[in-house]
C-alpha positions in Angstrom: -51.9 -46.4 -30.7 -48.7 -44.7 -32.1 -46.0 -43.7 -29.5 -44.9 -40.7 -29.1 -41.4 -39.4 -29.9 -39.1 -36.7 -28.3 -36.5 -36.5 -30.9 -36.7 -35.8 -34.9 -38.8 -37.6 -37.2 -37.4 -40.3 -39.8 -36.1 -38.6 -42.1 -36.1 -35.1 -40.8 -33.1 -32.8 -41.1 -31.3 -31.8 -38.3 -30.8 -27.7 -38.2 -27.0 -27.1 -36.5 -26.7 -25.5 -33.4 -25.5 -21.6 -34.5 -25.0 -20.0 -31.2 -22.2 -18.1 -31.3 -19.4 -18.9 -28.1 -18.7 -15.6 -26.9 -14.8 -14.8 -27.4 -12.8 -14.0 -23.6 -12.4 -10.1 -23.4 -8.8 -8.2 -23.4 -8.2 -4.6 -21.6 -5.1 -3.2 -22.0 -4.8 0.0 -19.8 -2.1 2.4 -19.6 -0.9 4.6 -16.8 2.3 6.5 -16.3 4.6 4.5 -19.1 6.5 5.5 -22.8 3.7 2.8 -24.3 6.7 0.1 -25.5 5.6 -2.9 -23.3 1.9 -1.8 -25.2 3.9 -1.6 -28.6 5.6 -5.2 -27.9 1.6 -6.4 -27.7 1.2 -4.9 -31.5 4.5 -5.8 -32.9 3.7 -9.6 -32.2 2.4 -8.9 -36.0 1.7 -12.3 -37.2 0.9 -13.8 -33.5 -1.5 -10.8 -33.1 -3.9 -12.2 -35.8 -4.3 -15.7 -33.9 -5.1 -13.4 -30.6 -7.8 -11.3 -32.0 -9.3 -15.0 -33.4 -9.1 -16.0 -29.8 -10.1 -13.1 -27.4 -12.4 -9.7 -28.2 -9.9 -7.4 -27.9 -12.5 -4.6 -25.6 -10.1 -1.8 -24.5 -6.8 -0.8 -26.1 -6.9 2.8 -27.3 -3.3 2.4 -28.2 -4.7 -0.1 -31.3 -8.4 1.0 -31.9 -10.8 3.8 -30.6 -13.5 1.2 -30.3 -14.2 0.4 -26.8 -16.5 -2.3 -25.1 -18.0 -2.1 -21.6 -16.4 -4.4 -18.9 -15.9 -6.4 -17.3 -12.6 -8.1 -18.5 -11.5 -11.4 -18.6 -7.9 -10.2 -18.7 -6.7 -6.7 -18.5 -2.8 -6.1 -18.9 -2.0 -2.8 -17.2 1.1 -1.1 -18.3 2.6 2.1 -16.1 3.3 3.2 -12.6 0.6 4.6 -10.3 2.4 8.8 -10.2 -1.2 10.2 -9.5 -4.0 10.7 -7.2 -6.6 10.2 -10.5 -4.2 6.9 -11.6 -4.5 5.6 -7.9 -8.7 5.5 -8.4 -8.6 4.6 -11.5 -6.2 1.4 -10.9 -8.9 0.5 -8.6 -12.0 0.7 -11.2 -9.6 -1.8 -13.9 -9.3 -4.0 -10.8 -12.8 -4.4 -9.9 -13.9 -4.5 -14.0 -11.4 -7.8 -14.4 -11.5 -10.9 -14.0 -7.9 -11.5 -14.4 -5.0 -8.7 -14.0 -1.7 -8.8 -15.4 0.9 -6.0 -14.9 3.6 -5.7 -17.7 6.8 -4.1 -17.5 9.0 -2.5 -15.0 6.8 0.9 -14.7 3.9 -1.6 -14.2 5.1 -4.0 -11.8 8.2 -1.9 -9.9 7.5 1.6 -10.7 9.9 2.2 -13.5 12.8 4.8 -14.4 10.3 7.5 -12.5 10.4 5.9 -9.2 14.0 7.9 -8.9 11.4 10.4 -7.2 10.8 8.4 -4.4 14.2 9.0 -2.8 14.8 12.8 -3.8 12.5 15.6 -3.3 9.7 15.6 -6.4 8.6 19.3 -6.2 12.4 20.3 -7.3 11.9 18.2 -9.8 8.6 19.9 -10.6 9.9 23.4 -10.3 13.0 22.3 -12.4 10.6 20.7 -15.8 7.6 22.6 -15.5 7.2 26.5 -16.4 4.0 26.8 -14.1 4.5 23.9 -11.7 1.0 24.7 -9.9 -0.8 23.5 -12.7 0.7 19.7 -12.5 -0.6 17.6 -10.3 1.4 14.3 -8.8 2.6 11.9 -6.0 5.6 11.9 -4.0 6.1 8.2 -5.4 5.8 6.0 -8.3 4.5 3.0 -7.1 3.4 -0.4 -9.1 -0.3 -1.6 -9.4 0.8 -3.9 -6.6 1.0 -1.6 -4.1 -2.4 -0.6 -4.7 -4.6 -3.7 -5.7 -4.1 -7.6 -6.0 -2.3 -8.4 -8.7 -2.6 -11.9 -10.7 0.6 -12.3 -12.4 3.6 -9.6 -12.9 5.5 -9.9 -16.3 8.7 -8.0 -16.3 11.0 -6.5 -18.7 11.9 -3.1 -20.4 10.5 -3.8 -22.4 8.9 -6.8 -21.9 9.5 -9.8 -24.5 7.5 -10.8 -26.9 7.4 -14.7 -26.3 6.9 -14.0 -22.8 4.0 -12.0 -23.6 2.4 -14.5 -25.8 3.0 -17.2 -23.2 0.8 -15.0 -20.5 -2.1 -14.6 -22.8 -2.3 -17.9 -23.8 -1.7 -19.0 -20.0 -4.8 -17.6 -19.2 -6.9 -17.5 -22.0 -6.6 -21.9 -21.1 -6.2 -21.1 -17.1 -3.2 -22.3 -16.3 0.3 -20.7 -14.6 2.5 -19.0 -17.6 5.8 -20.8 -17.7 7.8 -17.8 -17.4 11.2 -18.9 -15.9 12.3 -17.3 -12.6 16.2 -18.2 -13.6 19.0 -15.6 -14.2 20.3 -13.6 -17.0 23.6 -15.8 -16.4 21.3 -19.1 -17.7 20.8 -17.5 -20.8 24.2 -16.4 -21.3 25.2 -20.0 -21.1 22.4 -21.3 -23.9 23.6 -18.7 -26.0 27.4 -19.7 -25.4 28.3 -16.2 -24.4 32.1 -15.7 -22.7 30.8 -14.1 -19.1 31.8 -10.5 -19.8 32.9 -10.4 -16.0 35.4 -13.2 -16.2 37.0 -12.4 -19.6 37.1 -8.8 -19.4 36.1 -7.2 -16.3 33.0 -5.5 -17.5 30.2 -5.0 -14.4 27.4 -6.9 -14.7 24.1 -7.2 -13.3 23.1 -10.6 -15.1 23.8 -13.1 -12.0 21.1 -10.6 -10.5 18.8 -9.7 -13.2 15.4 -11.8 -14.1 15.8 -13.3 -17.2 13.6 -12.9 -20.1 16.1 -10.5 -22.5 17.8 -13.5 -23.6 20.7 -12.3 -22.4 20.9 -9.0 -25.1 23.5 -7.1 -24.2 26.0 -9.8 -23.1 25.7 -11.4 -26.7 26.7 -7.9 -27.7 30.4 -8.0 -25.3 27.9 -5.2 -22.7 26.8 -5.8 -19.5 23.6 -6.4 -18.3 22.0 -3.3 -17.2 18.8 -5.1 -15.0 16.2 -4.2 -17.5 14.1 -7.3 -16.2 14.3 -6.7 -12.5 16.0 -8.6 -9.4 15.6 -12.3 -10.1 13.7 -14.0 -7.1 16.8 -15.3 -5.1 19.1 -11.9 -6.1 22.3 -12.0 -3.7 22.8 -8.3 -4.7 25.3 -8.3 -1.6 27.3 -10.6 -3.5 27.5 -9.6 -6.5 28.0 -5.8 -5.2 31.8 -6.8 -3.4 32.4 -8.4 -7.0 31.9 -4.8 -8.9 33.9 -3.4 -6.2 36.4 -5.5 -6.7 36.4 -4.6 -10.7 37.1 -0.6 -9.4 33.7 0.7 -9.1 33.3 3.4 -6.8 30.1 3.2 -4.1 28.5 6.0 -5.8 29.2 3.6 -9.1 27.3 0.8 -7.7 24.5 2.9 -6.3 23.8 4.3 -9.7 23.8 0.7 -11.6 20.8 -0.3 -9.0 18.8 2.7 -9.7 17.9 2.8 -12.9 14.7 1.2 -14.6 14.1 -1.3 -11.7 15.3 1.3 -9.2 12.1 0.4 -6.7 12.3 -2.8 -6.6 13.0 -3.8 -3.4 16.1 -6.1 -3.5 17.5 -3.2 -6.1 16.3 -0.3 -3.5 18.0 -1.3 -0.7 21.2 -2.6 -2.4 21.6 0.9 -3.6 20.2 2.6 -0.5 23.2 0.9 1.6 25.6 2.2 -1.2 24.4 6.0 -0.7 24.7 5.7 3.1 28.7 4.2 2.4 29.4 6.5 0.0 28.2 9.6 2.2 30.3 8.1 4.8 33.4 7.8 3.3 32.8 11.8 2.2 32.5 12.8 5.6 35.4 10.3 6.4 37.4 12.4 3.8 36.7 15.7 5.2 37.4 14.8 8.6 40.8 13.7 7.4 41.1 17.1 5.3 40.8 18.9 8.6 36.4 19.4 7.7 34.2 19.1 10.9 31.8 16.9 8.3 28.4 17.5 8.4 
């Protein structure tokens, strides 16, 4: 009798295994934003061609008009939620992705246009818009956070490239990104910057600020403006009596807390307990000048 065999005959050849491993899938959605954290995405420029060898990029109209059906391994949202439609539609990227990352400060704190949510948003309607009836918006600019889970928020105005890089290639191999939580004032001191605030006075925000700028505007004699956000131990109260002591006014600090981070909560209510001094040393003044105040 001749046995049997389950594999190849002598001699046979062997025909190599072809299937095709299907690529992870990359969204990139945009909501109420100017489009540079999507533009820091293309001007990676030679990092973008190892991406696209790596992932199927599905959805980025700002790149390509071709668009593949969901769901996502990994959508990175860019923008604040300013809408009724962008408050449903965050939802629908939610449920389509695997993985969601929010980039930038619009995405992740609510941006410049969060200044709306402490000032009355149909005078700014009537003031910008010829025929305000015909624009539709919230009262708020909120992040993707306040509306959905969120997997991992990158920060930045824009965000950094390396950072960037860091987060896709975190999850395309499922691992945390190694995005420091330190201070602007760490980076200062790799790059063997003189602290602006010590050698000449200039206000600051770095000892407050996330880093991730690598420490730009320092390196340039400038203070940091926050572009990346309240680091995740911020002593804003601290640092607040320090640019007081430099001359600035209450109204002074307010204003260098509200600008594109100006939601954030350790930033919000830093500022928030500026405006309430400030108004109370005016009606402190006009009391004095003989006023009733308000």
């Amino acid at each position: 009798m001749t046995e049997s065999t389950t594999g190849p005959a002598s001699g046979a050849e062997t025909t190599p295994d072809t299937t095709a491993v299907a690529r992870p899938k990359l969204a990139v959605w945009k909501f109420a934003s100017c489009d540079g954290c999507q533009l820091t995405l293309l001007n990676c420029e030679d990092e973008l061609l190892g991406i696209a060898g790596e992932v199927e990029v599905a959805y980025f109209l700002e790149a390509t008009r071709a668009v593949l059906e969901g769901p996502y391994d990994l959508s990175l949202v860019e923008g604040s939620i300013t809408t009724a439609e962008d408050a449903e539609r965050i939802q629908q990227v939610r449920a389509m992705s695997r993985r969601l990352v929010t980039i930038g400060a619009c995405a992740t704190a609510g941006g410049i246009q969060a200044l709306r949510n402490f000032a009355d948003v149909e005078e700014f309607r009537a003031a910008v818009y010829a025929q305000p009836v015909y624009f539709e918006t919230r009262a708020t600019s909120t992040p993707s956070s306040a509306h959905v889970p969120v997997d991992f928020e990158l920060r930045g105005c824009p965000i950094d490239k390396a950072q960037l890089l860091e987060v896709i290639t975190a999850f395309l191999h499922r691992r945390k990104p190694r995005i420091s939580g330190e201070s602007v004032c760490m980076e200062c001191k790799r790059r063997g910057n003189v602290c602006v605030t010590v050698a000449h006075g200039t206000p600051c925000l770095g000892p407050v600020t996330h880093a991730g700028c690598g420490a730009l505007c320092p390196s340039y004699d400038r203070g940091c403006y926050g572009c990346f956000g309240p680091g995740e131990t911020a002593n804003t109260v601290s640092l607040s009596g320090r640019l007081r002591e430099l001359g600035m006014t209450d109204r002074d600090v307010r204003r260098v807390f509200a600008t594109f981070n100006t939601a954030a909560p350790a930033f919000a209510e830093e500022s928030a307990r500026h405006a309430e001094e400030s108004a109370s040393h005016v009606d402190e003044v006009r009391v004095d000048e003989g006023g009733t105040g308000p």
